[in-house]
Backbone bond lengths (Angstrom), bond angles and torsions (degrees), N, CA, C in turn:
res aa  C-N    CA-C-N  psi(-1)  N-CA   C-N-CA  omega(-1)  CA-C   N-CA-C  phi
1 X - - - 1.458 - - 1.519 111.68 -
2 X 1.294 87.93 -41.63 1.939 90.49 -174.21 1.953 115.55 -90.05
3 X 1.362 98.79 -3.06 1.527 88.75 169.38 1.542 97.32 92.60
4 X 1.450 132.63 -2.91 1.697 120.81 -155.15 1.891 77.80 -115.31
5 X 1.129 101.89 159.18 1.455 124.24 152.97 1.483 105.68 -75.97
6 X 1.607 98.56 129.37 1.551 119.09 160.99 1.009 120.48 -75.73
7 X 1.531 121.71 141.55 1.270 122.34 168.38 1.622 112.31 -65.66
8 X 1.184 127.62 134.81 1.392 120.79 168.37 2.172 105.87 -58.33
9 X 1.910 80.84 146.45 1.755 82.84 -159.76 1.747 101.23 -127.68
10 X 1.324 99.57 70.98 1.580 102.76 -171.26 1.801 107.54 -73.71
11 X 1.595 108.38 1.36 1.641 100.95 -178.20 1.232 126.84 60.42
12 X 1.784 124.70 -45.95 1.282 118.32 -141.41 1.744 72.25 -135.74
13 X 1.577 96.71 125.47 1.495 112.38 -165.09 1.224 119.76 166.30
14 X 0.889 119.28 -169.25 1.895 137.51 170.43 1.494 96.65 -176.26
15 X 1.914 90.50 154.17 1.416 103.66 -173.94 1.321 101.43 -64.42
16 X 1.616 109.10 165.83 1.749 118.00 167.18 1.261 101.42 -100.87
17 X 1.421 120.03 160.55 1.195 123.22 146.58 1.579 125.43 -37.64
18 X 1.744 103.14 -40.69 1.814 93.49 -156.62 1.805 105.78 -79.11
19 X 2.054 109.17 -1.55 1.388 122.07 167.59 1.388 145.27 -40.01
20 X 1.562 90.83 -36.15 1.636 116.26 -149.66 1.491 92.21 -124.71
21 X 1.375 136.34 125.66 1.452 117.26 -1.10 1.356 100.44 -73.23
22 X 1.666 118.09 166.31 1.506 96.22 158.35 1.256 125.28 -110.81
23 X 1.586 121.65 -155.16 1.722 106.28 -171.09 1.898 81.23 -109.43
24 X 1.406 117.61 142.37 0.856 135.77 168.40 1.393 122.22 -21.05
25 X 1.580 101.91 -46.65 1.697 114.86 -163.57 1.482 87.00 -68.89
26 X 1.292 143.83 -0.84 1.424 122.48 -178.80 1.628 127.96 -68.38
27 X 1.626 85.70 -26.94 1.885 104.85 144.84 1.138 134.03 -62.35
28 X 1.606 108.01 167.42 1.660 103.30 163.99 1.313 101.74 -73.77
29 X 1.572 129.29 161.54 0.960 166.29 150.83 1.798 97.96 -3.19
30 X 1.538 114.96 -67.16 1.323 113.79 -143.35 1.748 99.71 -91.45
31 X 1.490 106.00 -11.80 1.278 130.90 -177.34 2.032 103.62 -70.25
32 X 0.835 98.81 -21.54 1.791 115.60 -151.55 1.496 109.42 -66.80
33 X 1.554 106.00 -47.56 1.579 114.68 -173.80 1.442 91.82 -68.44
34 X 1.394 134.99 -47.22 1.608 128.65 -138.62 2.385 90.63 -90.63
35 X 0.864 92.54 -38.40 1.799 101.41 171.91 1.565 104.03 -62.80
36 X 0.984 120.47 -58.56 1.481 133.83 159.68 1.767 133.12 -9.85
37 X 1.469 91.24 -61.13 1.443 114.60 177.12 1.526 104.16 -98.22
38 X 1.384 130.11 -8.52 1.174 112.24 163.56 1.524 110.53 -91.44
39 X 1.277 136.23 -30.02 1.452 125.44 -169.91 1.137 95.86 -76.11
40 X 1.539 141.61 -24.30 1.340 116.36 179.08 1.735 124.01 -98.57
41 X 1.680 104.85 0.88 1.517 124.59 -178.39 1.543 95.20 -69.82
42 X 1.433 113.14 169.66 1.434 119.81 177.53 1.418 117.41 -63.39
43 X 1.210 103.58 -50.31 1.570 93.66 -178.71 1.666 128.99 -67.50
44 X 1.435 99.35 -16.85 1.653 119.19 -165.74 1.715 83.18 -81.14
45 X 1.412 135.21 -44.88 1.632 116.57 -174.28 1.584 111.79 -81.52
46 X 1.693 120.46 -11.88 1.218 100.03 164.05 1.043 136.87 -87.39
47 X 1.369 109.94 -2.23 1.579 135.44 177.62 1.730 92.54 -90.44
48 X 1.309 129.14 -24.34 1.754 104.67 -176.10 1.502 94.33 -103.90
49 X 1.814 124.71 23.45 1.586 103.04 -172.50 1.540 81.40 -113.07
50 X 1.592 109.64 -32.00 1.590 98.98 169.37 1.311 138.78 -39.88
51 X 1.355 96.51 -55.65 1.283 128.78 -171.93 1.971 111.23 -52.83
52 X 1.385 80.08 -54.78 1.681 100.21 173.95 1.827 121.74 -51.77
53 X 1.803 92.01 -43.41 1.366 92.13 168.49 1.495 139.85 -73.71
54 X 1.771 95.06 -22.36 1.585 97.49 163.81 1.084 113.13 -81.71
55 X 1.371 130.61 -30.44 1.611 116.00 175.77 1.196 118.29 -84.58
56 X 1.430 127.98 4.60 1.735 125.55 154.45 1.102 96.43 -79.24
57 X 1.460 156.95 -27.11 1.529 153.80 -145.16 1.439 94.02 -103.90
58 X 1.049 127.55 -13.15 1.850 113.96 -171.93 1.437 104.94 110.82
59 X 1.507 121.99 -21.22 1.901 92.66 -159.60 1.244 118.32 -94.23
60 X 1.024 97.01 164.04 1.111 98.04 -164.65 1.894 111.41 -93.95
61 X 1.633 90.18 137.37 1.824 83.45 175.96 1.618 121.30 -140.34
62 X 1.273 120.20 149.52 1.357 114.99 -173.61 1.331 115.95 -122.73
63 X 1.159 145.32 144.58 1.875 100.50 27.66 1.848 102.49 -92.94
64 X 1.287 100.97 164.41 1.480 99.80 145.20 1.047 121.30 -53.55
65 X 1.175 176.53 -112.98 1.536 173.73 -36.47 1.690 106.90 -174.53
66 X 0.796 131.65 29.79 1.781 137.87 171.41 1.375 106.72 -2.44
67 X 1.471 104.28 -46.95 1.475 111.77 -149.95 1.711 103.43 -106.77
68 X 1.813 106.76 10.58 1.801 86.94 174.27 1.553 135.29 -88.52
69 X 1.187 107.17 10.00 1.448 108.49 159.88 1.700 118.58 -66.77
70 X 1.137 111.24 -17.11 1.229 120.61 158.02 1.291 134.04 -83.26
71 X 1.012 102.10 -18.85 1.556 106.03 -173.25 1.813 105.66 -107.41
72 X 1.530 109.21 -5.72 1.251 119.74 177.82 1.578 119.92 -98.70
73 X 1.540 112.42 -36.52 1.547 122.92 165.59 1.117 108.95 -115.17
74 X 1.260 116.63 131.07 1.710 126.21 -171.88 1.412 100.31 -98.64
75 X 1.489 117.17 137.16 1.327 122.50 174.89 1.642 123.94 -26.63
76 X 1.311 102.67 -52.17 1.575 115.55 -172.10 1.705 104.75 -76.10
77 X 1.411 121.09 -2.99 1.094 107.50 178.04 1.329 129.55 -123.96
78 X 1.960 102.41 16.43 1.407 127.95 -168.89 1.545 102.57 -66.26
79 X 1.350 127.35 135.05 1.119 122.45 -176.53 1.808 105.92 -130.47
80 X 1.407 105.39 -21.25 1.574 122.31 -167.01 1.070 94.07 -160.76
81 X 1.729 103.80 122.45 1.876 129.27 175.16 1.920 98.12 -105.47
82 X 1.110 104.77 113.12 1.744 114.07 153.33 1.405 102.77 -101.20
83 X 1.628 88.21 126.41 1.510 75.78 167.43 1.573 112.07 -131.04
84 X 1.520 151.22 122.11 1.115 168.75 67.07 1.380 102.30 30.45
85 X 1.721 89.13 153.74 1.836 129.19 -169.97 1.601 98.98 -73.47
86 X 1.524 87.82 -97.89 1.672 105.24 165.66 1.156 133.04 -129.69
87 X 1.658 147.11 -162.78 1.200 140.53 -178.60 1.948 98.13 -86.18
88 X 1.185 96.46 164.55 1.786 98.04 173.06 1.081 104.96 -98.79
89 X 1.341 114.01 139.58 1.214 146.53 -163.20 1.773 134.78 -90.89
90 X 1.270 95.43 9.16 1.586 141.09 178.54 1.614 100.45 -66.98
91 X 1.568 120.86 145.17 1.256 95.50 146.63 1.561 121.92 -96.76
92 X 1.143 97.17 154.72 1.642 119.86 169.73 1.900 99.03 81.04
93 X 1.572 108.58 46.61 1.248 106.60 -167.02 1.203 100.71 -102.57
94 X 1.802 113.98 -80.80 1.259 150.35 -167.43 1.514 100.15 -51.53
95 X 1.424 117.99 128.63 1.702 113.15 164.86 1.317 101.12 -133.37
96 X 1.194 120.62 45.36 1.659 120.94 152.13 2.064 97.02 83.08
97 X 1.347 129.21 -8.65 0.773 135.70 174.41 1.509 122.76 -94.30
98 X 1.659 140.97 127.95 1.234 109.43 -150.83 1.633 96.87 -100.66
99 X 1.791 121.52 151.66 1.122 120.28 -137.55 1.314 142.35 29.22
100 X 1.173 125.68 45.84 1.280 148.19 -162.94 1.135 121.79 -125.25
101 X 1.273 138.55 94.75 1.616 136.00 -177.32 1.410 104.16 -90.18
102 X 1.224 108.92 159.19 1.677 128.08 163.73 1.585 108.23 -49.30
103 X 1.313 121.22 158.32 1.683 130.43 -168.12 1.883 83.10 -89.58
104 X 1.228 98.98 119.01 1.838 120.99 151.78 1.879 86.58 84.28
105 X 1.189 106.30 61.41 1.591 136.46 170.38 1.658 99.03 -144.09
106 X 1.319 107.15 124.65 1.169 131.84 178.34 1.814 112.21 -62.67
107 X 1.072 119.31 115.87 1.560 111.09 -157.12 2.070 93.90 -75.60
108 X 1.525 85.25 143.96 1.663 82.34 -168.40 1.607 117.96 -78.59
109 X 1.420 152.48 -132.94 1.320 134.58 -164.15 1.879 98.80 -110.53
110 X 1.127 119.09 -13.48 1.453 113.88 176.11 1.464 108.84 -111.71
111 X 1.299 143.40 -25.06 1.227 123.76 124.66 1.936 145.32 -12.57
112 X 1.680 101.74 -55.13 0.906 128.39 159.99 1.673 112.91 -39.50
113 X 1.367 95.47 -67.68 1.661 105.13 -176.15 1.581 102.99 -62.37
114 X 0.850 133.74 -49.79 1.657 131.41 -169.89 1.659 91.17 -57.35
115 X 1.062 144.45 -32.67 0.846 156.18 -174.15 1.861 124.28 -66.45
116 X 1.567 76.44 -64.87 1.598 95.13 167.49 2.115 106.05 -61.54
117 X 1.286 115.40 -49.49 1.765 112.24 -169.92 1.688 84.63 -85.49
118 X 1.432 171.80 44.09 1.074 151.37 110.25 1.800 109.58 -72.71
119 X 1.347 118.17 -31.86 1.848 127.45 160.21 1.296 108.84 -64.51
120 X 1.527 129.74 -29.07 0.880 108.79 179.20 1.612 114.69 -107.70
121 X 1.312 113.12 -8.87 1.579 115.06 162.46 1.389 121.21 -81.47
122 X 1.492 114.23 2.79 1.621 122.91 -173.17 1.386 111.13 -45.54
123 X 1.868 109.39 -42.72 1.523 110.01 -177.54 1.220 130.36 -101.71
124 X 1.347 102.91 25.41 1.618 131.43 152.09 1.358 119.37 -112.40
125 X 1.380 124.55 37.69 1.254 155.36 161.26 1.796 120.03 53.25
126 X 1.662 91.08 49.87 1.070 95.95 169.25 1.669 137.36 -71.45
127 X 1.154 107.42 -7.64 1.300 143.46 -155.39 1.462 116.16 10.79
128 X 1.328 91.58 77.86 1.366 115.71 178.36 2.058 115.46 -52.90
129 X 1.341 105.07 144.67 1.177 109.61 175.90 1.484 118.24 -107.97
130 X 1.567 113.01 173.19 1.192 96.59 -168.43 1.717 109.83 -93.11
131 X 1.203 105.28 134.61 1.303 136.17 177.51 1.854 119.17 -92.20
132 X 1.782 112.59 143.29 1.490 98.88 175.37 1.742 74.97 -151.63
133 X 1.562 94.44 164.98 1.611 108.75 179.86 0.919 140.50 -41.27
134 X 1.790 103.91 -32.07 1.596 135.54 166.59 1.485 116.79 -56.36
135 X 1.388 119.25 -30.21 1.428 122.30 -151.75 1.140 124.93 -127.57
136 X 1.838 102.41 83.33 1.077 94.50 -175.02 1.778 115.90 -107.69
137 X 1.026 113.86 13.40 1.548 132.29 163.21 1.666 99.51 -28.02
138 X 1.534 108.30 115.27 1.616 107.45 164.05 1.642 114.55 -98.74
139 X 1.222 95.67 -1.94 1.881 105.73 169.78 1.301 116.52 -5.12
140 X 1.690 103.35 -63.93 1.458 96.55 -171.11 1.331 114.68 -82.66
141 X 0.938 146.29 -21.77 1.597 141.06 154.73 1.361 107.12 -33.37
142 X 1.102 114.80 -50.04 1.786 121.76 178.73 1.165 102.62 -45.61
143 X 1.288 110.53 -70.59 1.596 122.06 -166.43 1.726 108.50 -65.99
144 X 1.712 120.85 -10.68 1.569 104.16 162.88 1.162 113.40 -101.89
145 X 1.619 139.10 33.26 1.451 142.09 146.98 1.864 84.65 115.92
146 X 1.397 141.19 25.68 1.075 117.55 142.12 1.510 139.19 -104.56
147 X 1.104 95.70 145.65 1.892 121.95 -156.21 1.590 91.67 -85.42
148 X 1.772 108.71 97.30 1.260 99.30 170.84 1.320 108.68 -93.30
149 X 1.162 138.79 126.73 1.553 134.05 -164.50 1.363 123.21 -161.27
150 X 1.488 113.48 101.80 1.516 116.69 175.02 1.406 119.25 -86.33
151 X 1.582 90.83 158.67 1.768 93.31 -167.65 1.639 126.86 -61.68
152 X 1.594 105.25 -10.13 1.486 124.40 -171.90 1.421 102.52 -130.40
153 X 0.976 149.12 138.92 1.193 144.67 -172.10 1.748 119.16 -116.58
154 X 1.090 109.44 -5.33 1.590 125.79 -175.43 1.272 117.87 -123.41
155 X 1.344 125.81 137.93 1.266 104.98 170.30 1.893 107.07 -151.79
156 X 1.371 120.05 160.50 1.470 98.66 166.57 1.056 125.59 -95.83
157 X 1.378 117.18 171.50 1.417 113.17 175.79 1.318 136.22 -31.87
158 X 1.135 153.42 107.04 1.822 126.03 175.21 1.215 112.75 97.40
159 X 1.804 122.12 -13.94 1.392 114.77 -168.08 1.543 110.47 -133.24
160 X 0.702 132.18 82.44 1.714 146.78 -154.03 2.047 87.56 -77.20
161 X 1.612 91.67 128.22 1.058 118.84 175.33 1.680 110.18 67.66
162 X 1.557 120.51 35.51 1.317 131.16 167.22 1.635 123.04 -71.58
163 X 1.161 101.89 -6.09 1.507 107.04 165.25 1.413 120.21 -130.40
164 X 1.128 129.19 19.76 1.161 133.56 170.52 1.913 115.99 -49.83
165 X 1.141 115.15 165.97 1.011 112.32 -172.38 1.897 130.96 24.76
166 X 1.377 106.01 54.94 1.353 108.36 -154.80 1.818 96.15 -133.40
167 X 1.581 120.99 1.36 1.264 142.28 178.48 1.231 100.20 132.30
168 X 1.034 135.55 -56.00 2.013 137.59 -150.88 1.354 100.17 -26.20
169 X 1.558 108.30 -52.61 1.795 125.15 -175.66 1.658 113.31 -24.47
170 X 1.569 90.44 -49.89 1.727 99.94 -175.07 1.133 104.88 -48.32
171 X 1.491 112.26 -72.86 1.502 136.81 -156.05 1.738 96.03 -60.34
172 X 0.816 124.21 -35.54 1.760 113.29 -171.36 1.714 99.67 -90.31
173 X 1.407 120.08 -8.87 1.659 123.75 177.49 1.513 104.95 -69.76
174 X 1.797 99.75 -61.58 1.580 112.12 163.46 1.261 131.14 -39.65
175 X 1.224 116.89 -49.38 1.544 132.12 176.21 1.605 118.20 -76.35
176 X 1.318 101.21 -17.21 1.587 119.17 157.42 1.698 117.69 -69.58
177 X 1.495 118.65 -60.42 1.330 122.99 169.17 1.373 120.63 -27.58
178 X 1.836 78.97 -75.55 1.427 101.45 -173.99 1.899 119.24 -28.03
179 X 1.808 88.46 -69.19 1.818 79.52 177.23 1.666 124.68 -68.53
180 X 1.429 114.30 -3.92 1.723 120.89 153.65 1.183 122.82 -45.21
181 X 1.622 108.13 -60.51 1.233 112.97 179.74 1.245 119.98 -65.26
182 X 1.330 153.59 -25.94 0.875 176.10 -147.05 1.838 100.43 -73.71
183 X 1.643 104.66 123.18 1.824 98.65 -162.71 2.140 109.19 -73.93
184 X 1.394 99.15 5.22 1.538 115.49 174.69 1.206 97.45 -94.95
185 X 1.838 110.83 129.39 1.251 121.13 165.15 1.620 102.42 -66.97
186 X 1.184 123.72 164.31 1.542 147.04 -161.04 1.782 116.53 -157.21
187 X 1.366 92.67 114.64 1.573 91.64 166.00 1.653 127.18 -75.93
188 X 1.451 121.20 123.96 1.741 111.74 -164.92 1.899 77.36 -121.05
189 X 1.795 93.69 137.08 1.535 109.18 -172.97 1.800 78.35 -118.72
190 X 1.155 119.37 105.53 1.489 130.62 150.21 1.414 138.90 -85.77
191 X 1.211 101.65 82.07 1.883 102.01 -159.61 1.724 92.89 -101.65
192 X 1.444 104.76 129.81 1.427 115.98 156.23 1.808 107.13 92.68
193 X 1.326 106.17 131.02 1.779 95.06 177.21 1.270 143.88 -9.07
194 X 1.349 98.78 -69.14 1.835 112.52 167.79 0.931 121.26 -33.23
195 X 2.001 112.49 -47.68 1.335 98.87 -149.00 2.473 87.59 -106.04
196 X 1.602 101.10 -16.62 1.547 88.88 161.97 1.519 121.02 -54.94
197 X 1.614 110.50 -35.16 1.627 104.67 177.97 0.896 133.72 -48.68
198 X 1.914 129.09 -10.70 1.168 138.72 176.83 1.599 117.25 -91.75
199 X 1.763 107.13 -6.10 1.475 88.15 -174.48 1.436 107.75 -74.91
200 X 1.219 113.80 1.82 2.043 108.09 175.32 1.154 114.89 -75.42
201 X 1.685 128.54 -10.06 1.712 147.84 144.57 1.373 100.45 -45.26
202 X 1.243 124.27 -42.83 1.692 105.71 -165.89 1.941 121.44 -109.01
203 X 1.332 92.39 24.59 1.659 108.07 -173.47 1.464 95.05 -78.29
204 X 1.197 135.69 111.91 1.287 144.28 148.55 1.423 113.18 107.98
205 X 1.795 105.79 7.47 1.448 130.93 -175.54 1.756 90.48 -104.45
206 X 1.282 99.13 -130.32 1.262 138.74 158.86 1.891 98.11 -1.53
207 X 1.148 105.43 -56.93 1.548 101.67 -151.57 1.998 115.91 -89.40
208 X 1.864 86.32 -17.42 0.986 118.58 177.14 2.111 115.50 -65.49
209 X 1.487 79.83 -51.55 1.716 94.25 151.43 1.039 142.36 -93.11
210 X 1.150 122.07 20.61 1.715 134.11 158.38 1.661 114.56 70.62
211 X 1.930 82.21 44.34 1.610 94.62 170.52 1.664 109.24 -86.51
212 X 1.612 125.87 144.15 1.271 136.15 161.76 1.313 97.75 -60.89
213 X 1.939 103.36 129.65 1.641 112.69 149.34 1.346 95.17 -106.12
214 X 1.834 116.78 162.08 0.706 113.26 160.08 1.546 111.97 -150.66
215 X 1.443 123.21 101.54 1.278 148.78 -175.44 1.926 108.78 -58.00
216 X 1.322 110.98 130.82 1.497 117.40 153.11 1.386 110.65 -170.44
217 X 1.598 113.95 -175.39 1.328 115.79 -167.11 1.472 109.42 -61.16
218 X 1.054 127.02 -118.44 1.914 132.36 -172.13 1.399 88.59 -135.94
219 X 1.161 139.99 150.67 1.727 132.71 160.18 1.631 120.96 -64.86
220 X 1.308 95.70 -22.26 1.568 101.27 153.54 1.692 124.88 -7.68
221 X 1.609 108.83 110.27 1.662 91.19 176.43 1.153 117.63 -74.64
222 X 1.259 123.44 11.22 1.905 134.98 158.58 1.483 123.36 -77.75
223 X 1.147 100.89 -22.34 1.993 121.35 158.51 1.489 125.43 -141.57
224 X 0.737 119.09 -12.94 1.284 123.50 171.79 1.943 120.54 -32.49
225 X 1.509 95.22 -35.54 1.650 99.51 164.15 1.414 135.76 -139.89
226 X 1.596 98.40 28.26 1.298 113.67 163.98 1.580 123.75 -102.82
227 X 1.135 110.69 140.55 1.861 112.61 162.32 1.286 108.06 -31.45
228 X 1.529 105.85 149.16 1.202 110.21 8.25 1.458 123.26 -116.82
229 X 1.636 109.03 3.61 1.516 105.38 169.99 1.737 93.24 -122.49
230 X 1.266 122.37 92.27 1.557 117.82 -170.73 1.734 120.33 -64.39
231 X 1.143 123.71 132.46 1.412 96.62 -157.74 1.812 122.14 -81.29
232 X 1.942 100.92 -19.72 1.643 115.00 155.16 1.455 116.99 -50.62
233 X 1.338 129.49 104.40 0.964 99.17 160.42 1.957 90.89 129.49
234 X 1.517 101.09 -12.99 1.879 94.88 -167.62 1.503 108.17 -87.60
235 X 1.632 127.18 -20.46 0.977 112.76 169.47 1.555 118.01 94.33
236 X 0.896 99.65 9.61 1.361 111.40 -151.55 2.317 110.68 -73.52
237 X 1.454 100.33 -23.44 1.405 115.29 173.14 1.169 101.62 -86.53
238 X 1.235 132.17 -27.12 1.870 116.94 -167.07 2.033 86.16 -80.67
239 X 1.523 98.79 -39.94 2.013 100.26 -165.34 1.303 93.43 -54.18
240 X 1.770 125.80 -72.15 1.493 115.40 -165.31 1.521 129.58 -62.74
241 X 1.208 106.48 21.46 1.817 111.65 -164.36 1.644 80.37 -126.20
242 X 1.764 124.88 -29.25 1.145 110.98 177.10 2.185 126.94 -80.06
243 X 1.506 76.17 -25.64 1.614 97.78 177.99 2.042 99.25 -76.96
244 X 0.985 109.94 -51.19 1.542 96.48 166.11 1.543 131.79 -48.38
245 X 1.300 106.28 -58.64 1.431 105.02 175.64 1.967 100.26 -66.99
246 X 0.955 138.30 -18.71 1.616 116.97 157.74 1.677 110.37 -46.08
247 X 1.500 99.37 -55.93 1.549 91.92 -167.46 1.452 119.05 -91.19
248 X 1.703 106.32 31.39 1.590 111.68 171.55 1.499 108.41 60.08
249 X 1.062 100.71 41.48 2.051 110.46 163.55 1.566 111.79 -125.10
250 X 1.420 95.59 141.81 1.681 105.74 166.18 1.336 120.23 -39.82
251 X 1.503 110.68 125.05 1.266 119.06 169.32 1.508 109.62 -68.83
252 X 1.634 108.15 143.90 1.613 124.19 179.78 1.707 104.90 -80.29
253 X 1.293 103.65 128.11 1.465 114.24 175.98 1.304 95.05 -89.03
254 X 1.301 99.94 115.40 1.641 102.76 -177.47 1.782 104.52 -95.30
């Protein structure tokens, strides 16, 4: 749709060694300078000497493709930021997309729920697509200008949130700005701590230009329907499909 080369999206994987660092072009184009200045900034080489050392050690880490939310929505065509913790830690889960499983991967229990409140936001014009048990591929969201993007991008096997604070933080702060600044208002769906910690990225950015936030719990079936912003029930696909058509943009087939 967008004219960019896809990253190939085999899902079921772990990074290689010969992956990491990568060469820029593994992005789109407009993505390239801002990836750029982080692999060679300080924190971007202690995050690729880390990285290096767990994957000389054996472990295993996912996703293969870290970096294809980038290489799938091009800056200039971001229209909707999700933003996510980390990748799942499953094998054959994580496809570099955040909440996003591989095609004929069983969507896992907070998946599910995003799932379940887009059926039930259908008649608040989410315009939900059709969905089956098998499919939990968010691909095409990618490909209509949404930025699926967690705050950590790596993770190991079995241990959810094993790379946290290890650099990623930067790079998803940057990649936060970036689509702030941006002279297109933008809907940002912030579900769950991690990813609320970034709305202090968009104070005098984002908000300044009359971008939609939109705050709730994590989809997590551990919050997903508790206070104090529950995430069943927030509505949040019928709002950004409604805030688009204000500003005369294609509605997201969710």
């Amino acid at each position: 749709m967008f004219g960019v080369a896809e990253a190939s999206a085999t899902g079921i994987g772990r990074l290689q060694r010969t992956d990491w660092p990568p060469a820029p072009s593994c992005v789109a184009p407009d993505w390239q300078p801002l990836l750029g200045r982080f692999l060679v900034d300080q924190t971007g080489q202690a995050l690729t000497r880390y990285l290096q050392e767990r994957l000389a050690a054996g472990t295993v880490v996912y996703p293969p493709q870290p970096l294809r939310a980038l290489a799938m929505t091009p800056l200039d065509q971001v229209r909707v930021v999700i933003l996510g913790q980390d990748p799942y830690h499953g094998p054959g889960q994580a496809e570099g997309l955040a909440f996003s499983v591989a095609p004929g991967v069983r969507p896992p229990p907070s998946l599910r729920n995003i799932f379940r409140e887009i059926a039930r936001d259908a008649a608040a014009g989410a315009q939900a697509g059709a969905r089956t048990t098998a499919d939990g591929s968010l691909a095409s969201w990618a490909r209509q200008g949404v930025l699926l993007l967690n705050t950590c991008l790596t993770v190991e096997a079995g241990q959810a949130a094993s790379h946290a604070r290890r650099g990623w933080e930067a790079l998803s702060d940057e990649i936060v700005r970036a689509v702030a600044e941006r002279p297109q208002p933008v809907v940002f769906m912030l579900w769950g701590a991690h990813a609320q910690a970034k709305q202090v990225l968009l104070a005098g950015r984002g908000a300044a230009q009359g971008c939609l936030v939109l705050t709730a719990n994590h989809p997590s079936p551990l919050s997903a329907s508790r206070p104090p912003q529950p995430f069943l029930g927030c509505g949040h696909f019928g709002k950004a499909n409604a805030f688009l058509r204000e500003q005369g943009n294609q509605l997201i087939v969710w």
